[in-house]
Biotite code that builds the C-alpha atoms (Angstrom):
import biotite.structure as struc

atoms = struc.array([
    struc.Atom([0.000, 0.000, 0.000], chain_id="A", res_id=1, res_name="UNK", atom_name="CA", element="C"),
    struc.Atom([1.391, 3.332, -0.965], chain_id="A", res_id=2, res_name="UNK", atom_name="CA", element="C"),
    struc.Atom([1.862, 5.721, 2.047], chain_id="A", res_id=3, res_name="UNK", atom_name="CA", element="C"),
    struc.Atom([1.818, 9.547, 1.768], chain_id="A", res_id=4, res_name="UNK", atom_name="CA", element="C"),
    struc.Atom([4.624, 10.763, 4.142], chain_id="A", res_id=5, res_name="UNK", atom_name="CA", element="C"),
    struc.Atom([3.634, 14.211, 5.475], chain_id="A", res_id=6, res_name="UNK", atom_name="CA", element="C"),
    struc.Atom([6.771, 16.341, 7.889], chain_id="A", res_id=7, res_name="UNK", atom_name="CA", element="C"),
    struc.Atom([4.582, 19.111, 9.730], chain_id="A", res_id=8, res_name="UNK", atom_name="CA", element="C"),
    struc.Atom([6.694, 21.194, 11.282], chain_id="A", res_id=9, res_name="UNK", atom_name="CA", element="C"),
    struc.Atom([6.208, 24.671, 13.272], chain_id="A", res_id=10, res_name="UNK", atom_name="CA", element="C"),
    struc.Atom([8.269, 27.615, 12.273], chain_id="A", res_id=11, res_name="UNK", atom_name="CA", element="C"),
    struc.Atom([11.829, 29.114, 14.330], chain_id="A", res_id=12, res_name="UNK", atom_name="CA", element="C"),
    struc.Atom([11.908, 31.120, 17.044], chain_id="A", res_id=13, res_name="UNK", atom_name="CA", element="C"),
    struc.Atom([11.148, 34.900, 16.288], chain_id="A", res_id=14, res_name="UNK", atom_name="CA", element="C"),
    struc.Atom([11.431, 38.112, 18.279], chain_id="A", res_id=15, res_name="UNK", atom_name="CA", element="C"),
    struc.Atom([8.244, 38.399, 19.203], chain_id="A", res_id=16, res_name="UNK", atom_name="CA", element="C"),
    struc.Atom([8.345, 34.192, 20.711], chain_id="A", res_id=17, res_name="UNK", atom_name="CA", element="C"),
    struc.Atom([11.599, 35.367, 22.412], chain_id="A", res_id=18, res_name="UNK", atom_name="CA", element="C"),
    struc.Atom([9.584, 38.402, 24.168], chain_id="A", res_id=19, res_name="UNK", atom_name="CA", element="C"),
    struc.Atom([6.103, 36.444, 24.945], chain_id="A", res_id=20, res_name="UNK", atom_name="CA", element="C"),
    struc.Atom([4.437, 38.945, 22.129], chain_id="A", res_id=21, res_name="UNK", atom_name="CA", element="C"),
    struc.Atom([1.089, 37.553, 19.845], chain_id="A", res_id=22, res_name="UNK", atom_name="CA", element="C"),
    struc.Atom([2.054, 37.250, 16.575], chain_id="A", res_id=23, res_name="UNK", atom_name="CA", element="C"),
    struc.Atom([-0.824, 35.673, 14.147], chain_id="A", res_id=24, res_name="UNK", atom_name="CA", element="C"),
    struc.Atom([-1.777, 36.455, 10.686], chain_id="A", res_id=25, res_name="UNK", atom_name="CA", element="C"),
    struc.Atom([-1.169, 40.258, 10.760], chain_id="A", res_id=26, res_name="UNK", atom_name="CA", element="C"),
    struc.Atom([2.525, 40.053, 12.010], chain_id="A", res_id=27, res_name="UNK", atom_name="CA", element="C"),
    struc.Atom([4.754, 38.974, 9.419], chain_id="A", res_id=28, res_name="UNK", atom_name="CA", element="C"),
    struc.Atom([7.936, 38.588, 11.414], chain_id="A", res_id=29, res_name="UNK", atom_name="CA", element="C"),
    struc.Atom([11.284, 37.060, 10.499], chain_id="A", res_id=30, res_name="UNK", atom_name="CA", element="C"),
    struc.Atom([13.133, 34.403, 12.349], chain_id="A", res_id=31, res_name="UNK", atom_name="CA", element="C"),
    struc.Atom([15.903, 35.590, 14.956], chain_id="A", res_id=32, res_name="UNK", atom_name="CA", element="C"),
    struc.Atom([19.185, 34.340, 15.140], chain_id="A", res_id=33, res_name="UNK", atom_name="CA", element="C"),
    struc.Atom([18.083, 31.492, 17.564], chain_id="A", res_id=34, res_name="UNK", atom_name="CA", element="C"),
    struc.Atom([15.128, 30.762, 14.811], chain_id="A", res_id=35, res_name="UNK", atom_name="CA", element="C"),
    struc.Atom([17.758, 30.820, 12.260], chain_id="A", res_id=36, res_name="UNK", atom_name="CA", element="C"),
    struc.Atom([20.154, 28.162, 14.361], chain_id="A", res_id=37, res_name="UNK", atom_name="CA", element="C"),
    struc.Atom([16.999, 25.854, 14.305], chain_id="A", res_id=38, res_name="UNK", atom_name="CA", element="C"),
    struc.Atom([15.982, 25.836, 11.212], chain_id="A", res_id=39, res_name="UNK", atom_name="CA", element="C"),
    struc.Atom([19.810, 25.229, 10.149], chain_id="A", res_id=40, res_name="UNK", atom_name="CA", element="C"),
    struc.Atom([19.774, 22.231, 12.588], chain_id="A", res_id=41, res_name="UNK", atom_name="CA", element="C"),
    struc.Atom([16.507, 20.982, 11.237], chain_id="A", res_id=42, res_name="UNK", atom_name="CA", element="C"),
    struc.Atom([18.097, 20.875, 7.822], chain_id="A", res_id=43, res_name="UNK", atom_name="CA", element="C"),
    struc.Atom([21.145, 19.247, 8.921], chain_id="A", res_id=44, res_name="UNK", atom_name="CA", element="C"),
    struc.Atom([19.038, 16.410, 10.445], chain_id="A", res_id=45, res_name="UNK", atom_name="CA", element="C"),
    struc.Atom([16.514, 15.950, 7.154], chain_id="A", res_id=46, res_name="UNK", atom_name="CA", element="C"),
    struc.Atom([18.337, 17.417, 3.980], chain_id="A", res_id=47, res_name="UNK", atom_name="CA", element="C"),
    struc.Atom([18.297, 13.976, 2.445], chain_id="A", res_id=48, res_name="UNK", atom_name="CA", element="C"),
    struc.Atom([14.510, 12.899, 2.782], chain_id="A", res_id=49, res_name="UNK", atom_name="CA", element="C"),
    struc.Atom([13.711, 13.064, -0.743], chain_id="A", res_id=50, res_name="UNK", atom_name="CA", element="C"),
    struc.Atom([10.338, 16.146, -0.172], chain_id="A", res_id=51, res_name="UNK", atom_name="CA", element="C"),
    struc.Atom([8.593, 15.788, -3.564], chain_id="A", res_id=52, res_name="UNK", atom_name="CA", element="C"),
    struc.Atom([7.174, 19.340, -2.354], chain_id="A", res_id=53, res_name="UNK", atom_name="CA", element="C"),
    struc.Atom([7.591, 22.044, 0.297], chain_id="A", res_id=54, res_name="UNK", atom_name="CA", element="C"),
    struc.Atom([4.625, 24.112, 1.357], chain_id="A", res_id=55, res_name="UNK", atom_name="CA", element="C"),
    struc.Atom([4.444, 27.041, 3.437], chain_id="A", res_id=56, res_name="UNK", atom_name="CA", element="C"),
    struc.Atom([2.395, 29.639, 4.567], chain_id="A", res_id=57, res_name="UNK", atom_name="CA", element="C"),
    struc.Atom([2.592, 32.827, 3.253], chain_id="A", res_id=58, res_name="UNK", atom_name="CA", element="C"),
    struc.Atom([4.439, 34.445, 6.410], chain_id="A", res_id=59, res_name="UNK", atom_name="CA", element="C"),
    struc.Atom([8.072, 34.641, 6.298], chain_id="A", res_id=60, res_name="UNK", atom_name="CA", element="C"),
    struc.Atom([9.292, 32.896, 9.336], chain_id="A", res_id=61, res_name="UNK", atom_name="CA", element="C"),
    struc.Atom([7.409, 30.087, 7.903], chain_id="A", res_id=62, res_name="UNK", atom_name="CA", element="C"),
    struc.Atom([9.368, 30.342, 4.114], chain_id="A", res_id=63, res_name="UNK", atom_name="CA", element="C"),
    struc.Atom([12.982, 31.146, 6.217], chain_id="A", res_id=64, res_name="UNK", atom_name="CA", element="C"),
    struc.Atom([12.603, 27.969, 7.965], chain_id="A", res_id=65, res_name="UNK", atom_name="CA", element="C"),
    struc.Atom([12.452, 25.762, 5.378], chain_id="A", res_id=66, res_name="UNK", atom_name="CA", element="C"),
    struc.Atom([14.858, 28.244, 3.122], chain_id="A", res_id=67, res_name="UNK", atom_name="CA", element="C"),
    struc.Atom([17.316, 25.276, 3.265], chain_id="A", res_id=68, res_name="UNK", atom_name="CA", element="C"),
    struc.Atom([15.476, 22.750, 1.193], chain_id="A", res_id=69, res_name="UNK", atom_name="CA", element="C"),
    struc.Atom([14.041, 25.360, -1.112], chain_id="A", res_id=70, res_name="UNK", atom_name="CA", element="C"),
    struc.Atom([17.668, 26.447, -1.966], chain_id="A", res_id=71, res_name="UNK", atom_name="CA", element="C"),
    struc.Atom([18.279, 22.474, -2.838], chain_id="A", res_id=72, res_name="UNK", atom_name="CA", element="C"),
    struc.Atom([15.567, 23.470, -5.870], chain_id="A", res_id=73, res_name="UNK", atom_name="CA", element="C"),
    struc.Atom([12.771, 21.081, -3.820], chain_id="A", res_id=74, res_name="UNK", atom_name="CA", element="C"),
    struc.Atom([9.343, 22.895, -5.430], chain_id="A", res_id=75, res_name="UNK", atom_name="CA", element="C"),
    struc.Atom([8.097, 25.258, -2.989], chain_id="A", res_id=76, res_name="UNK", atom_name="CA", element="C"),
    struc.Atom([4.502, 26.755, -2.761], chain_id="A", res_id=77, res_name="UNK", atom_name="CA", element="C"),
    struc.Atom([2.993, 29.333, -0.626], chain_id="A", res_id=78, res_name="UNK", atom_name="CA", element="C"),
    struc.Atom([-0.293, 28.690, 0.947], chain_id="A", res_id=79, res_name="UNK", atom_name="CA", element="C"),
    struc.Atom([-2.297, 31.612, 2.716], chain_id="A", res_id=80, res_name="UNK", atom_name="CA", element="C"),
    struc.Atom([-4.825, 28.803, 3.953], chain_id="A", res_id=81, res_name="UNK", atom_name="CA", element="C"),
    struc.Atom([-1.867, 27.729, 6.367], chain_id="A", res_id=82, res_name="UNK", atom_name="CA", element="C"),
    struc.Atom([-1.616, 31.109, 7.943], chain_id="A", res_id=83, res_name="UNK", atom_name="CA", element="C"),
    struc.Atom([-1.714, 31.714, 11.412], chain_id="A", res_id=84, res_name="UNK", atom_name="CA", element="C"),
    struc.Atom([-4.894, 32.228, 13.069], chain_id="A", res_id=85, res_name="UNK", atom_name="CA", element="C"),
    struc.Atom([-5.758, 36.107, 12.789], chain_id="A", res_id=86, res_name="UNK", atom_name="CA", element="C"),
    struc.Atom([-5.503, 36.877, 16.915], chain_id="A", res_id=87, res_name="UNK", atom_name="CA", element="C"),
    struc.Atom([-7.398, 40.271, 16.488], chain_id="A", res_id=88, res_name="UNK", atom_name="CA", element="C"),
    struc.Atom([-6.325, 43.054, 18.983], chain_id="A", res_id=89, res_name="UNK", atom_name="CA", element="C"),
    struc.Atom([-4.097, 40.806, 20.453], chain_id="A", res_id=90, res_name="UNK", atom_name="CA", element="C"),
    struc.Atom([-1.584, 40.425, 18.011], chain_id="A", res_id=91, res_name="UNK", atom_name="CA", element="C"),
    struc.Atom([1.567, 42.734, 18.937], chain_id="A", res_id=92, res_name="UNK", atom_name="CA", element="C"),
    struc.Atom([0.649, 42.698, 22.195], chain_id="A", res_id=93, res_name="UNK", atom_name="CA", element="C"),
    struc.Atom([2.228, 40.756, 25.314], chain_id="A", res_id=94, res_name="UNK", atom_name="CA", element="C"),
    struc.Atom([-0.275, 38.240, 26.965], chain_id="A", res_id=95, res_name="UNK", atom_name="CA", element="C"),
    struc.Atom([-0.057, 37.132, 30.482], chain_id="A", res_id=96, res_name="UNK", atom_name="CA", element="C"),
    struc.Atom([-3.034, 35.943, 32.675], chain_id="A", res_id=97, res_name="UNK", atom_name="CA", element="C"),
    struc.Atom([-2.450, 39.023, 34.914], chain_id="A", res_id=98, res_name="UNK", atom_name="CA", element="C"),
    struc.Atom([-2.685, 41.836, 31.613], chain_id="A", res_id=99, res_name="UNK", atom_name="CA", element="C"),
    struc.Atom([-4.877, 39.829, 29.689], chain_id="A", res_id=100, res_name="UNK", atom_name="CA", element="C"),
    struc.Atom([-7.914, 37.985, 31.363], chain_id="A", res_id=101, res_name="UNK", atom_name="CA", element="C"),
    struc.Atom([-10.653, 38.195, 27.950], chain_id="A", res_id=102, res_name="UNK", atom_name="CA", element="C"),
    struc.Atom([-7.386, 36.215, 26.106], chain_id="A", res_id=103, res_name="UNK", atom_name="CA", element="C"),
    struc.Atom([-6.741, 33.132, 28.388], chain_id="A", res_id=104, res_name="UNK", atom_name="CA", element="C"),
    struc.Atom([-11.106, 33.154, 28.922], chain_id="A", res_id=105, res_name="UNK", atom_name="CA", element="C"),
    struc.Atom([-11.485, 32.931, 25.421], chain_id="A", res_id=106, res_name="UNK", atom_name="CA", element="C"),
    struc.Atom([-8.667, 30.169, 24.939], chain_id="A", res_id=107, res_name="UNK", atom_name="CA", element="C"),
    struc.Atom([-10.943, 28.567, 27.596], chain_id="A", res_id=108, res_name="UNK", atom_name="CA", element="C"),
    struc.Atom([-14.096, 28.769, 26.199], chain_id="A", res_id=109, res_name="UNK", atom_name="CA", element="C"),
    struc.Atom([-12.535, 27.173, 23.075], chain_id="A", res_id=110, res_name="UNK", atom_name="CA", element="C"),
    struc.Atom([-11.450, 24.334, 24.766], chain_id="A", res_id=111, res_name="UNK", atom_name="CA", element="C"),
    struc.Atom([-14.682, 24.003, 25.911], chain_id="A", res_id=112, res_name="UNK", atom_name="CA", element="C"),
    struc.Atom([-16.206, 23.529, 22.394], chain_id="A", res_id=113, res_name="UNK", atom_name="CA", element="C"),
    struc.Atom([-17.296, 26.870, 21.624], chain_id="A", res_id=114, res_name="UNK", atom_name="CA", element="C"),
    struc.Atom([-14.877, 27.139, 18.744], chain_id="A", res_id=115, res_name="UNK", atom_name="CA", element="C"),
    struc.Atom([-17.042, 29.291, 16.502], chain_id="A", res_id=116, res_name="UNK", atom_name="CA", element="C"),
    struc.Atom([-16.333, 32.549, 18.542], chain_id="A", res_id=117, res_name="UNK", atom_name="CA", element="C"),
    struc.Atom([-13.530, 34.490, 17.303], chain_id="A", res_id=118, res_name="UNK", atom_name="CA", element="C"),
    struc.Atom([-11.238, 36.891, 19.084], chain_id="A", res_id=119, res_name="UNK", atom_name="CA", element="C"),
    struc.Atom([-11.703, 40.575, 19.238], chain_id="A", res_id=120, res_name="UNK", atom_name="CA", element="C"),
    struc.Atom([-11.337, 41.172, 15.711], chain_id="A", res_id=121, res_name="UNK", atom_name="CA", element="C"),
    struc.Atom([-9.867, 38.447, 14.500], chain_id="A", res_id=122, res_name="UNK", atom_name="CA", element="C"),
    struc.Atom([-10.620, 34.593, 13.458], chain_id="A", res_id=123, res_name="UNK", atom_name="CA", element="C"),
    struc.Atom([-12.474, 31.609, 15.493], chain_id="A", res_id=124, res_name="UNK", atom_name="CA", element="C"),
    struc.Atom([-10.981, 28.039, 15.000], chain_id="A", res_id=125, res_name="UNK", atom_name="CA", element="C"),
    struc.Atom([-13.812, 27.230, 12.895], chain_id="A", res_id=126, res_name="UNK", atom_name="CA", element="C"),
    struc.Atom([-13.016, 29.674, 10.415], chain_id="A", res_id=127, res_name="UNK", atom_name="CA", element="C"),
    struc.Atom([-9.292, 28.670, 10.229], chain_id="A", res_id=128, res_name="UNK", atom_name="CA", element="C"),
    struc.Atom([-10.566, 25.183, 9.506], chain_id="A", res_id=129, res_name="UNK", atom_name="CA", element="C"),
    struc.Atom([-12.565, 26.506, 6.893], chain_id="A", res_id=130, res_name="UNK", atom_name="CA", element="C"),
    struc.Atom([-9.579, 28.263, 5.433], chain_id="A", res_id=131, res_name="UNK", atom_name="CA", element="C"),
    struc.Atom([-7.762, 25.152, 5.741], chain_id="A", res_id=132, res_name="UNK", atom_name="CA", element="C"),
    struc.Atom([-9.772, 22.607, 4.265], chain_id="A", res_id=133, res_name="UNK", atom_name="CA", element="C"),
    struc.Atom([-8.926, 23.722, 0.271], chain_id="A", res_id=134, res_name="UNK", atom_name="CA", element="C"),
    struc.Atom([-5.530, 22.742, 1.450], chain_id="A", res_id=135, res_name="UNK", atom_name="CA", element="C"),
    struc.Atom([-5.951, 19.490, 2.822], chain_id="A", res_id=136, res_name="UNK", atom_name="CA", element="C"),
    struc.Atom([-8.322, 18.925, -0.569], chain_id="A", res_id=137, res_name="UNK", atom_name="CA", element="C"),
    struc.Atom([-5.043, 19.819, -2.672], chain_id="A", res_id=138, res_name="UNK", atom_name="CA", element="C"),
    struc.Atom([-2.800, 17.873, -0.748], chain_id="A", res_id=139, res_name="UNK", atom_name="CA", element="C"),
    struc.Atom([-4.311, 14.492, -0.473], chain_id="A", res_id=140, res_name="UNK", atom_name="CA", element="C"),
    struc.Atom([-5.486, 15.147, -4.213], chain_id="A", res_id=141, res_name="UNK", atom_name="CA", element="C"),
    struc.Atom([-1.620, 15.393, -5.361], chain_id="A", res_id=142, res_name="UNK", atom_name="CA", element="C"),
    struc.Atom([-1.001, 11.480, -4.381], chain_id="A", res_id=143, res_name="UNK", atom_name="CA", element="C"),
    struc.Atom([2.451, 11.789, -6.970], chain_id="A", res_id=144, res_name="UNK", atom_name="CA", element="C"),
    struc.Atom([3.670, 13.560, -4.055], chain_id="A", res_id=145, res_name="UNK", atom_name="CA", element="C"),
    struc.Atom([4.472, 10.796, -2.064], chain_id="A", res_id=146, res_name="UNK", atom_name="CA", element="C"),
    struc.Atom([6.909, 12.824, 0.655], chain_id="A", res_id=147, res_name="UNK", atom_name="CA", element="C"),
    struc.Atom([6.113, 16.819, 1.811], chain_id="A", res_id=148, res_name="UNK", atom_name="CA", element="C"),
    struc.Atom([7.346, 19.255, 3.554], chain_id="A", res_id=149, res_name="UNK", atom_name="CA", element="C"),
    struc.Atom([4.922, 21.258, 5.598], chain_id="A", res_id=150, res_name="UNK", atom_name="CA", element="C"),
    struc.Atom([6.052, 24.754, 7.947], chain_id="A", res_id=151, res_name="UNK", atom_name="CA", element="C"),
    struc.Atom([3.230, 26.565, 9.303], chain_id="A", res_id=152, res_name="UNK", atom_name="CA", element="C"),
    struc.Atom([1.984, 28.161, 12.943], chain_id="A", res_id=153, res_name="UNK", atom_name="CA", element="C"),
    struc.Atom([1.513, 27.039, 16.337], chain_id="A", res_id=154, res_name="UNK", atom_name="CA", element="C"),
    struc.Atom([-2.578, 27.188, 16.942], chain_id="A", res_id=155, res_name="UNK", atom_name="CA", element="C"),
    struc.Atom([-2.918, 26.865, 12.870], chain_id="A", res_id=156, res_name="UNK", atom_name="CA", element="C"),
    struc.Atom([-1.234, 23.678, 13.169], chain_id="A", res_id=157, res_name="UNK", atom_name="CA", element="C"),
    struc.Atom([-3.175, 22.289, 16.076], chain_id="A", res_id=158, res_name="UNK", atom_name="CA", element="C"),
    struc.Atom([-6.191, 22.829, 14.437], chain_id="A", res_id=159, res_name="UNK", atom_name="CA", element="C"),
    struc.Atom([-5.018, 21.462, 10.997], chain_id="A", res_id=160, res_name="UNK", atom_name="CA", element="C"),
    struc.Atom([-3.787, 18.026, 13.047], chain_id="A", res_id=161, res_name="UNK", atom_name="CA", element="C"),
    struc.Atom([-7.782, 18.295, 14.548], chain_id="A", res_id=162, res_name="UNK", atom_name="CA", element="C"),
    struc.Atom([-8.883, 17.754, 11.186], chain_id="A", res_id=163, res_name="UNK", atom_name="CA", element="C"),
    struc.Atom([-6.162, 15.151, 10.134], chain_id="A", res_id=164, res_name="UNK", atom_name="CA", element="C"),
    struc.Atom([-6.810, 13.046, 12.771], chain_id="A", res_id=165, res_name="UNK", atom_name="CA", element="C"),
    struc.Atom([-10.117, 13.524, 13.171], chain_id="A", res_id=166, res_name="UNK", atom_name="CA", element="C"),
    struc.Atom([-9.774, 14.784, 16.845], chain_id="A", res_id=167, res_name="UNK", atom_name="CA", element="C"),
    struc.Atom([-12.734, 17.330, 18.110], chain_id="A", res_id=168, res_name="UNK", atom_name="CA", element="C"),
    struc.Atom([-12.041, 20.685, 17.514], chain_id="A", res_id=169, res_name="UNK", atom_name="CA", element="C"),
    struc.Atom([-12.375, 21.928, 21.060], chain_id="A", res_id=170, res_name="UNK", atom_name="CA", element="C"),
    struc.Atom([-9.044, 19.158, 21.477], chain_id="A", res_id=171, res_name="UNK", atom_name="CA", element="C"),
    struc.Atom([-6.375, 21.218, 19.383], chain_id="A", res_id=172, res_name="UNK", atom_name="CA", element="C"),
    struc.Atom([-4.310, 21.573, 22.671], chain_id="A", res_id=173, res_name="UNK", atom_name="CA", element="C"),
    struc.Atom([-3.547, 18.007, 22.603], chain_id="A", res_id=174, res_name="UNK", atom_name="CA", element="C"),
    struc.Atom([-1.305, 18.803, 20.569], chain_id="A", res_id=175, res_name="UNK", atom_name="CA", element="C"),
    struc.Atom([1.628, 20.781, 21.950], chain_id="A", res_id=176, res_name="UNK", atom_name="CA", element="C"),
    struc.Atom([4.446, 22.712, 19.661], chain_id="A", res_id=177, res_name="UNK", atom_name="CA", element="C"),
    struc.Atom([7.658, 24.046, 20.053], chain_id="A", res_id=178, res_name="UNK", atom_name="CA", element="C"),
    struc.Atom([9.386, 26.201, 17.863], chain_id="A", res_id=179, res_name="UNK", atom_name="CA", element="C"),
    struc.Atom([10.903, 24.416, 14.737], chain_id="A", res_id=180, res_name="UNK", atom_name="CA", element="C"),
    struc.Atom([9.439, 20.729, 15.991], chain_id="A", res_id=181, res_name="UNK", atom_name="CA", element="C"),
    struc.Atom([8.172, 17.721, 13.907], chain_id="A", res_id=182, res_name="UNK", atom_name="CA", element="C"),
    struc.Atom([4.882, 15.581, 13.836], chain_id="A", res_id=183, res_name="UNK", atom_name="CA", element="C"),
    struc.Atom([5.916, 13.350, 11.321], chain_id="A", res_id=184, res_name="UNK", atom_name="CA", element="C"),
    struc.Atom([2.366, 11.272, 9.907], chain_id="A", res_id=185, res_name="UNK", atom_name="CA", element="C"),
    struc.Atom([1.885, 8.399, 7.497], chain_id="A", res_id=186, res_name="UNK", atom_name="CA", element="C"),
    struc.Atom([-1.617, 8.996, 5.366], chain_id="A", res_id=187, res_name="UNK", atom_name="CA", element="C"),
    struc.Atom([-2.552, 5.559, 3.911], chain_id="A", res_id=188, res_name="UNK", atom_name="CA", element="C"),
    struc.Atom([-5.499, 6.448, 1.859], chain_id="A", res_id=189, res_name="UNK", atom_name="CA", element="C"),
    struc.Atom([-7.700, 6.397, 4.440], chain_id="A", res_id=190, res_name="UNK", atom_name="CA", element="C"),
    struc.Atom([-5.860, 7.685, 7.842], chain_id="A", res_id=191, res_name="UNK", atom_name="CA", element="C"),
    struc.Atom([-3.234, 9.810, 9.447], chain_id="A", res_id=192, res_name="UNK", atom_name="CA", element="C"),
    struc.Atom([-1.171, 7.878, 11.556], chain_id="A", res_id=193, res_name="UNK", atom_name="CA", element="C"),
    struc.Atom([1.303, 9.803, 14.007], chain_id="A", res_id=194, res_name="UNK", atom_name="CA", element="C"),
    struc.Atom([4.550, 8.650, 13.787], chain_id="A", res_id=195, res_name="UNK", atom_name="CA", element="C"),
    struc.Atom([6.472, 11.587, 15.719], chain_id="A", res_id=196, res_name="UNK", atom_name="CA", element="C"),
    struc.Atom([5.325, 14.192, 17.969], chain_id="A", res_id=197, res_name="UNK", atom_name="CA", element="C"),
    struc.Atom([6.386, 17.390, 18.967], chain_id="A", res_id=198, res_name="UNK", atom_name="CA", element="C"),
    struc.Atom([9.439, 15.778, 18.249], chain_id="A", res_id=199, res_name="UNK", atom_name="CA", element="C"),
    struc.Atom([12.974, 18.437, 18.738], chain_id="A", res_id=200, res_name="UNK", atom_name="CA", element="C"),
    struc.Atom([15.732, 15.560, 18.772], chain_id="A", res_id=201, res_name="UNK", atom_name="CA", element="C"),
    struc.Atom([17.058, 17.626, 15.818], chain_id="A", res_id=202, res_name="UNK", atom_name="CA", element="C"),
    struc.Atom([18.041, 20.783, 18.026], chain_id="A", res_id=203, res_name="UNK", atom_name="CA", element="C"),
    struc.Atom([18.514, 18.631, 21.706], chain_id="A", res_id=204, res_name="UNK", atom_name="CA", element="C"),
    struc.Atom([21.107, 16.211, 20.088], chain_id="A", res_id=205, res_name="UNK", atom_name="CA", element="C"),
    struc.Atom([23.036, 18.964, 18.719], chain_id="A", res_id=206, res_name="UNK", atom_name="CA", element="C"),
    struc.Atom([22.612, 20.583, 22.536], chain_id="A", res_id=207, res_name="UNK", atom_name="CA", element="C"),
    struc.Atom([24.277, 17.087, 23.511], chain_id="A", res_id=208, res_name="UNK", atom_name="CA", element="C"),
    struc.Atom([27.004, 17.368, 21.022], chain_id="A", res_id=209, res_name="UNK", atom_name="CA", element="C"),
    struc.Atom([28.167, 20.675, 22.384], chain_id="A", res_id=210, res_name="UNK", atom_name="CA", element="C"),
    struc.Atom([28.262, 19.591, 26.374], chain_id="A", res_id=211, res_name="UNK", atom_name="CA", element="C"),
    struc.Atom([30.356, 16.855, 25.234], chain_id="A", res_id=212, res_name="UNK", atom_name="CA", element="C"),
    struc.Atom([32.459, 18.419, 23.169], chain_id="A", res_id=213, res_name="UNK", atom_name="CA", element="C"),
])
């Protein structure tokens, strides 16, 4: 049986990670030198996987951290429906639970199934997985692509796994990210299977290598 191989990965660290600031759609940051080191390390570890395709959102700390296997001439296309989730008001600004109460309410309300309310001028999880589903269409449509590539967002890509693996919306937090991590699935025509998640043994063994050295 022919398996689809799909790398998800979330993009580097940026500025606005570093300093605890909401980035979403509207911020179109770059990686920092720490997001650079992990996407380098990230490369190191998977340059030879043979990616019939890389696809990335249309924000450029998703595109730099995958800049490595476009530069090896991989195809490369730019997706807006794998966008971060448009946080509204919120997105520049610094959340904690002491400054921002209606934030960390709303994340709470979500996880208690009402996904269809947005944030203060911005998106809901059910519109994101609208947004996302042409996507999903195009890439289980393109079966000649048998191995991809796929750098998006944090809460974009827990609510694109929902809908891979058939999880309940109000469950995207199962799924926890990191900055430049890997949940590596198998699709087999007719499921996901997880094979690695959250997975950062990429940037933790080359941690190792430098205590021991």
């Amino acid at each position: 049986m022919s398996i689809k191989k799909v790398y998800l990965i979330r993009h580097g660290q940026t500025d606005f990670n570093l300093q605890g600031i909401v980035q979403g759609s509207g911020i179109d940051a770059d990686l920092n030198a720490e997001g650079r080191r992990q996407a380098a390390l990230f490369f190191e570890q998977y340059k030879d996987v043979p990616f019939d395709k890389v696809y990335t959102s249309s924000l450029k700390r998703s595109i730099q951290s995958v800049q490595g296997f476009i530069d090896l001439g991989i195809p490369h296309e730019r997706h807006a429906e794998l966008n971060e989730i448009s946080w509204g008001t919120r997105e520049g600004t610094r959340i904690t639970p002491e400054e921002d109460a209606y934030y960390f309410d709303l994340l709470q309300r979500w996880r208690d199934g009402e996904t269809g309310i947005p944030i203060e001028g911005g998106e809901s999880p059910e519109l994101v997985t609208a947004r996302q589903q042409p996507f999903i269409d195009l890439m289980l449509r393109r079966t000649e692509e048998t191995t991809i590539l796929i750098c998006m967002h944090g809460r974009a890509m827990r609510i694109l796994l929902t809908q891979l693996l058939h999880y309940p919306l109000r469950c995207m937090d199962t799924f926890q990210h990191e900055n430049l991590c890997l949940y590596q699935l198998d699709f087999t025509g007719s499921m996901f299977a997880v094979k690695k998640y959250c997975d950062v043994a990429h940037l933790q063994a080359a941690e190792l290598k430098n205590v021991v050295n």
